[in-house]
N, C-alpha and C positions, 0 to 999 in steps of 0.2 A: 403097467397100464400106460398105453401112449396120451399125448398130448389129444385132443378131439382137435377136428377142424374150423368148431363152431369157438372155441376158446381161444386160439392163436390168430383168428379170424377178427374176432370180437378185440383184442390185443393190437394188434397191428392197426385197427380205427382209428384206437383214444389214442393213440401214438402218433397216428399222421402227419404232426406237425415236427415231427423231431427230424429233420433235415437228415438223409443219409442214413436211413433208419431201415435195415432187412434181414430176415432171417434166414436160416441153412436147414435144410430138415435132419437130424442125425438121428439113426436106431429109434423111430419112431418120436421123437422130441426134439427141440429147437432150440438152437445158439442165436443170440439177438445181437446184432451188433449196430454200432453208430460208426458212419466212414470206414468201415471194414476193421473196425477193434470190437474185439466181445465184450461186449458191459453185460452179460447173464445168460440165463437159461430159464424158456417154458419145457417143465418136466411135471408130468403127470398131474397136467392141468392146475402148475402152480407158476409164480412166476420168480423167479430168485435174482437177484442182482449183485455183482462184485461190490462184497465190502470195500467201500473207500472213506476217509477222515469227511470229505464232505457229504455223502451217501448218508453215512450214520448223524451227522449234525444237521443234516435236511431232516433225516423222520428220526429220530432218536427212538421210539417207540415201537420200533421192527423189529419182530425176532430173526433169531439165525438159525437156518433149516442147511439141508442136506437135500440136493436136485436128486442125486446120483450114489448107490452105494460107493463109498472112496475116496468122494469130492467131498474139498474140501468145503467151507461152510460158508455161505453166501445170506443174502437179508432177504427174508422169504415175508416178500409182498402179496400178500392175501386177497383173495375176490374182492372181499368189502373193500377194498382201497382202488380196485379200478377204473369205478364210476366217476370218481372225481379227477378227471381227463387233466385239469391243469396241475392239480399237485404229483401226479402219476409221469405229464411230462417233465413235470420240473426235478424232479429225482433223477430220472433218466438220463436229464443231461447234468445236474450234478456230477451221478457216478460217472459219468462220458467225461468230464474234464476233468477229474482229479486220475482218469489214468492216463499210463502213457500213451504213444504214438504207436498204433500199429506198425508193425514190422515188415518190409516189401515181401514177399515168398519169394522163396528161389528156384528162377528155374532147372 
């Protein structure tokens, strides 16, 4: 089941404030990234985020789900948790600084 347009729609709103913040459409579902590094995936209208040391000590209370058969296991932020726009951004850029630096592509 793909991602709906009303969900990643609805996602990219409460997020608006997160500087540098866009998605990529893939196989019907979406890679999220901050400055062009991937902090997650909206996959079958859920939304998952790279486990990071800070990610997990900002909500400690997140499970860890599966976007993707094969992917590995990321912290599967749930509907009820997206209404609340500021702790939703505040995770976001948690997970966003405890990764590294994207990597230039090659042409």
């Amino acid at each position: 089941m793909a991602t709906s347009a009303e969900i990643i729609n609805f996602l990219l709103d409460q997020l608006s404030t997160v500087h540098q913040l866009s998605t990529r459409r893939m196989f019907g579902e979406y890679c999220v990234y901050v400055a062009g590094k991937p902090v997650g995936f909206v996959c079958n209208d859920q939304l998952y985020l790279k486990i990071t040391p800070a990610g997990r000590a900002f909500a400690p209370g997140l499970t860890e789900g599966f976007p993707y058969p094969g992917a590995k296991a990321y912290l599967l932020v749930t509907a009820d948790r997206w209404e609340d726009r500021e702790w939703l951004v505040e995770l976001v850029l948690v997970t966003d600084s405890d990764l590294p630096a994207a990597k230039p592509r090659k042409k």
